[in-house]
N, C-alpha and C positions, 0 to 999 in steps of 0.2 A: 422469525426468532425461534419457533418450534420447531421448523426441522434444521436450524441448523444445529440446535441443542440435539436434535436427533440423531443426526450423522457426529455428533462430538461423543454423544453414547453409544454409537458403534464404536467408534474405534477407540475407545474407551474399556468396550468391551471385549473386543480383538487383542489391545494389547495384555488386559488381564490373563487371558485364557494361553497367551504364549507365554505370561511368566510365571501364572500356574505351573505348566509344563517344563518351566526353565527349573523351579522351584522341586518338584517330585524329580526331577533326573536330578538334581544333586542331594534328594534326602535317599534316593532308592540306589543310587550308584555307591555311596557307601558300602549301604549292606549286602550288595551284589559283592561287592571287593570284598567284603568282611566273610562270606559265604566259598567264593572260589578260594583265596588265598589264608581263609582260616587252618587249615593243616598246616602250610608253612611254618607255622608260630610254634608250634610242636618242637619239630627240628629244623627250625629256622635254616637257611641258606641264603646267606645276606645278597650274596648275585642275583638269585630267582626275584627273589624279594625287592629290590630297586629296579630290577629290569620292570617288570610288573607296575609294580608303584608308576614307574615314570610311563610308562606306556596306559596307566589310567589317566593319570596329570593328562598327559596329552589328547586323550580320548574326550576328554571332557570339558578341553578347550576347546577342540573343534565345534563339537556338538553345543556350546554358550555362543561361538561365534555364528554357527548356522542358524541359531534359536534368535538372536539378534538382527541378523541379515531379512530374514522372514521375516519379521516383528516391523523394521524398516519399511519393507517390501509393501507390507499390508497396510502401513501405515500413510506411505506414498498415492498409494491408490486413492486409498479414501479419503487423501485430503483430494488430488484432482477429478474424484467424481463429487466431491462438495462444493468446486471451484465452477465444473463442470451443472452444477448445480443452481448455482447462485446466477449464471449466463444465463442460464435455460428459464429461468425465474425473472431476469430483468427484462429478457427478449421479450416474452409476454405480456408485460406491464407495456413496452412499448406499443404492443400491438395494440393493446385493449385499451391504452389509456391515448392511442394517438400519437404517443411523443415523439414520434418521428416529425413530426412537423415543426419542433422545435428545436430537434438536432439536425437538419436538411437550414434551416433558418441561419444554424451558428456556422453549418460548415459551407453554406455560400458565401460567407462573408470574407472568405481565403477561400476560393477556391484551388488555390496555387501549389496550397498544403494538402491535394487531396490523399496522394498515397499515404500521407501520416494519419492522416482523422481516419481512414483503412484500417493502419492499424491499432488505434486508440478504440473502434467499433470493437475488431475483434478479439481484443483482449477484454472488455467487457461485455461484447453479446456475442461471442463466439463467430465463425467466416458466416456465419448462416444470417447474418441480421439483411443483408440486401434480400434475398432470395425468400425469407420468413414473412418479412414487414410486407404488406399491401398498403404503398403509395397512394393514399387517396387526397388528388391536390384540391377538394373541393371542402376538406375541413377549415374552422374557422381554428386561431391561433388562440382568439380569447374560448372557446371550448374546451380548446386543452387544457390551457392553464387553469381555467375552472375544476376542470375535473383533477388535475394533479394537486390542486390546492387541499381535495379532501381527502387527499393518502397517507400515511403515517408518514412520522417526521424523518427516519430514518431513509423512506423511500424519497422522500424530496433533495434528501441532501447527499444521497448517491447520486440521485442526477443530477444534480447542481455541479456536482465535481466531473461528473461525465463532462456536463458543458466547457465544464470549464480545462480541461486536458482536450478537449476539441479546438478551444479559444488558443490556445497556448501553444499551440502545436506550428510549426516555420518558427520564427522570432518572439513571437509572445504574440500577447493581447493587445489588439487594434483596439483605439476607441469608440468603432462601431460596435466591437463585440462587448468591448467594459459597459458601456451602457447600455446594449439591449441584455447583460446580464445583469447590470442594477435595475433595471425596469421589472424583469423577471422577478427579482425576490419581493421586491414592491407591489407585484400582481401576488404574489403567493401570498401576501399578509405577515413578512416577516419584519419585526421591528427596527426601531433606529439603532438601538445595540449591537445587534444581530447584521447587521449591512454594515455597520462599521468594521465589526470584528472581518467582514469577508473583504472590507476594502483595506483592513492592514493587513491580510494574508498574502492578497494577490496583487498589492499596486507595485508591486518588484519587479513582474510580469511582462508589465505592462509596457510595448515599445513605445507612447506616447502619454507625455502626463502635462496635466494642464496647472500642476501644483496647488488643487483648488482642498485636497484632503491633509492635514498636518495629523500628526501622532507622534506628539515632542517629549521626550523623554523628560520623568519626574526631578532627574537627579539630575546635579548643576555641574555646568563644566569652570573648573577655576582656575585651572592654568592651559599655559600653550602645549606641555607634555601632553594632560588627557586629549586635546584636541588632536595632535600630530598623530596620537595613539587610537583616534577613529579615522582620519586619515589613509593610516596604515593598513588598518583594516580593510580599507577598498580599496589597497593598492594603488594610494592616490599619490600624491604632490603636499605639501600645505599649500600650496600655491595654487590648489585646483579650484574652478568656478562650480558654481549648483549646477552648472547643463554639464560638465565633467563628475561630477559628482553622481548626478543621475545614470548618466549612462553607464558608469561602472556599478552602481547597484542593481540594475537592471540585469549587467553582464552576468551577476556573480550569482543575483535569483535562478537567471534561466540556469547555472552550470547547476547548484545548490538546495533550489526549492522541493522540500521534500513530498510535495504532491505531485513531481513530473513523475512520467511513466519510467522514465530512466533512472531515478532515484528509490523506487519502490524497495531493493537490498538494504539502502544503508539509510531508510529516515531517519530514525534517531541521531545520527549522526547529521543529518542537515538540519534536522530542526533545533539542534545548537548552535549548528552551522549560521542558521537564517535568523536567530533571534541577535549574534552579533553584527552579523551584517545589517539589518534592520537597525539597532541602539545606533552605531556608527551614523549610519542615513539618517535616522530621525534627527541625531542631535545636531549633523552639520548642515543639514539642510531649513530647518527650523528658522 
């Protein structure tokens, strides 16, 4: 949390210091105008005088859009050495804290998806996590999870999401990988709230479900309109069964859920996405 507030008052600090500068070229470029073109005013000569004029105008667009471009420039950077930051930071946790033996766990479970979990590694620990990490296959599984159970909550639940963009990665989440990640939050000490909330995030995911979790909407359906109109929302039929019902919300998670790696541009727009998708599931499957 400290140094990312660190690098946010860099460039924090970077963009003040260019709008300072943006700020004094337009208090000092007046008086610069006001200095050369004061004689004019004397015996004014409206041609010098507009030609001038307009040839400051444009001087001084350039130089706002240069001062911009820079500002941009600097700005870019220092968000991907914060990005570049934050990798260099989780890779280490993995080292130290082992977890490689529980992301090697999730990604044998599909080994079929491996160029994906590839690149789901190195978007979160940069190409370096094979070459970084020493494989040591003589750790115990409950070690680890002991030891990630005493890290801030923050670090649990980046990696919880790592798992879980590894799980999800080919078709979705197998039910070997759904429940050795509900075993996992039950080893870390997370409560029964807290598991539900992650089993109504991810059972959309999921390519197999056993119908054993419900999360039935509050509000009552009273006629056949609202029905047809959740229906519709999954691109269904009225006439569709719950194993067609399922599989199209499944379809629509994997295109929509705003925790895939492919949706990281536009979450907000799928987590409105996935909360109707989801009211439509919950209330016709119920």
């Amino acid at each position: 949390m400290v140094k990312n507030f660190s690098w946010w008052l860099c460039r924090v600090s970077v963009s003040f210091r260019l709008r300072l500068l943006n700020s004094l070229c337009a208090f000092v470029s007046p008086l610069i105008f006001i200095l050369i073109l004061g004689p004019l005013f004397i015996d004014p000569n409206t041609s010098v005088f507009l030609f001038f004029f307009v040839a400051f105008i444009v001087a001084y667009i350039l130089l706002f859009e240069k001062i911009e471009k820079k500002e941009r420039e600097v700005g870019l950077r220092i968000d991907s050495l914060m990005a570049l930051k934050e990798k260099q930071t989780r890779l280490q946790k993995v080292r130290k804290l082992k977890l490689y033996v529980l992301i090697e766990k999730v990604r044998n479970f599909n080994p079929s998806a491996e160029a994906d979990q590839k690149r789901v590694l190195e978007e979160f620990y940069t190409d370096s996590y094979f070459a970084y990490v020493d494989f040591d296959t003589t750790v115990e599984e409950k070690e680890v999870i002991e030891k990630l159970k005493n890290e801030l909550e923050d670090v649990k639940r980046d990696f919880l999401q790592i798992l879980v963009k590894l799980a999800v990665t080919d078709d979705g989440i197998k039910n070997n990988e759904w429940f050795f990640l509900l075993r996992l939050l039950s080893q870390l000490g997370y409560r029964t709230r807290y598991v539900d909330m992650f089993k109504k995030r991810y059972e959309g995911l999921r390519t197999e479900s056993d119908y054993k979790y419900r999360y039935t909407s509050s509000s009552s359906v009273s006629s056949v309109e609202q029905l047809s109109a959740y229906f519709a929302e999954l691109g269904l039929p009225v006439t569709a069964s719950k194993v067609q019902v399922r599989e199209a919300y499944h379809q629509l998670a994997m295109l929509h859920h705003p925790d895939l790696p492919k949706n990281r541009l536009r979450k907000e727009e799928c987590e409105e996405m996935m909360k109707k998708i989801n009211r439509a599931y919950n209330t016709l499957i119920a």
